[in-house]
LUMDRENTI-531467 format. One line per 2 residues: number of its first residue (from 1); for each residue x, y, z of N, C-alpha, C. Coordinates in steps of 0.2 Angstrom, whole numbers, plus 5000, padded with zeros to 4 digits. Layout:
// LUMDRENTI-531467
NUM) X,Y,Z,X,Y,Z,X,Y,Z  ...
This chain:
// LUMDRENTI-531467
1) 5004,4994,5000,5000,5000,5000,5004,5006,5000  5009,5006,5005,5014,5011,5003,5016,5013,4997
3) 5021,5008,4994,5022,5010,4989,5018,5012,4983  5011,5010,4981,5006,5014,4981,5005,5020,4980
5) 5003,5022,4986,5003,5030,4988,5010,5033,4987  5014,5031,4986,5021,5035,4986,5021,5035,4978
7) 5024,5031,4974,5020,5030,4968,5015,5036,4965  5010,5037,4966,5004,5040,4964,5007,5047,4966
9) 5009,5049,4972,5012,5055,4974,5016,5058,4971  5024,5053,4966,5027,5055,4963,5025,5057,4957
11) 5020,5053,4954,5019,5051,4946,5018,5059,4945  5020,5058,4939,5019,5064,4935,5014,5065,4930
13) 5011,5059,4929,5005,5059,4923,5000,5056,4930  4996,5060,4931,4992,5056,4935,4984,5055,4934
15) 4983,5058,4929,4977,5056,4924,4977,5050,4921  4985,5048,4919,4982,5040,4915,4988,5037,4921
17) 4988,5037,4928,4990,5035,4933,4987,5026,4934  4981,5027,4936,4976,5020,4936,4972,5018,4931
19) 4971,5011,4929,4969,5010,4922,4961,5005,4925  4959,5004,4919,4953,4996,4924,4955,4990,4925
21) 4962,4989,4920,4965,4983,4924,4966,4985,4932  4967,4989,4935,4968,4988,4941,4963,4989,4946
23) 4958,4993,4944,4950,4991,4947,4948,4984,4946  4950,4978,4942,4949,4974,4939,4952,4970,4947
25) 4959,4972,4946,4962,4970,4954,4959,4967,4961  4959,4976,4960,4955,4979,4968,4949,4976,4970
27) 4944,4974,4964,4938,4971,4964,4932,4979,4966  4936,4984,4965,4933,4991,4964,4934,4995,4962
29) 4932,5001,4963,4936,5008,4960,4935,5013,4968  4936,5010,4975,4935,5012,4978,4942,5015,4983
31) 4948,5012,4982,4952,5012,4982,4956,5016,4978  4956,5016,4970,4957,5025,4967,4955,5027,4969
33) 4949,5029,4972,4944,5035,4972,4948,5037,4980  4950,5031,4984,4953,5036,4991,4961,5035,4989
35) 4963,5035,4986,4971,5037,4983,4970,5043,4980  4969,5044,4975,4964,5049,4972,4965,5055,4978
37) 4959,5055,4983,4958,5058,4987,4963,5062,4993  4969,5058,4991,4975,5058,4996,4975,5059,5003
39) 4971,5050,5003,4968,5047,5012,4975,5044,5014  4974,5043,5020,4981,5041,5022,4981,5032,5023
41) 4985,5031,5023,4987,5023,5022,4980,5019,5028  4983,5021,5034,4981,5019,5038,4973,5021,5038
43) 4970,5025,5035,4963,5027,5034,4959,5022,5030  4964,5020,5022,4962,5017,5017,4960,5009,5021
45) 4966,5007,5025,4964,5002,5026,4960,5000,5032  4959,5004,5037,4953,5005,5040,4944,5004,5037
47) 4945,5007,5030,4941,5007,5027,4940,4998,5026  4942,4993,5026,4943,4988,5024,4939,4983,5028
49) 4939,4987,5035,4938,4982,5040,4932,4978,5040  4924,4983,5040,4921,4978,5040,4919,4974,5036
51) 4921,4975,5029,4919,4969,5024,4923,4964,5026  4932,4966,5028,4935,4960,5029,4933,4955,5037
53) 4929,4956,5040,4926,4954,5046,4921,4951,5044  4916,4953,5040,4913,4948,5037,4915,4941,5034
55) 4920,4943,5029,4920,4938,5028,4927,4932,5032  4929,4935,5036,4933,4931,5041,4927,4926,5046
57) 4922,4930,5046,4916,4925,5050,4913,4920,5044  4911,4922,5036,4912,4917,5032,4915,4914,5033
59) 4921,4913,5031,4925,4908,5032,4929,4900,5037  4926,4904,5041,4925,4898,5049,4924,4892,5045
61) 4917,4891,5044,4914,4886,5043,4920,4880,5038  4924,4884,5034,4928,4881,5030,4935,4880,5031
63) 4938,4883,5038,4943,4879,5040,4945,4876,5041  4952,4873,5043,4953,4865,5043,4955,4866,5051
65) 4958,4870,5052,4963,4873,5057,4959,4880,5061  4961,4881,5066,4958,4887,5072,4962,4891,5071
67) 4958,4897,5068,4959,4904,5066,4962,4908,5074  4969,4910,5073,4970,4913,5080,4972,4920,5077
């Protein structure tokens, strides 16, 4: 993610910076939108949390091993 933001900060072209293949990545455009934005790292990934809490409690069931 750092690199990232450091990246985007530096670029010089920052109109043809992020393309769809990388939305294509991200599995959104929600992600440029807060790079874009010039949120901070630890903002971006806070934004993460609850979807990635969901599907951490998906997960469970599929297991093999205890989630510590």
């Amino acid at each position: 993610m750092r690199y990232l933001l450091d990246f985007y900060r530096q670029s010089t072209d920052k109109a043809h910076f992020f393309t769809k293949y990388f939305e294509q990545l991200a599995g959104t455009d929600s992600l440029r939108a807060q790079v874009i934005a010039g949120r901070p790292e630890a903002s971006i990934r806070a934004s993460w949390e609850p979807q990635l809490g969901q599907f951490k409690q998906l997960r469970k069931k599929y297991l093999l091993y205890s989630d510590k």
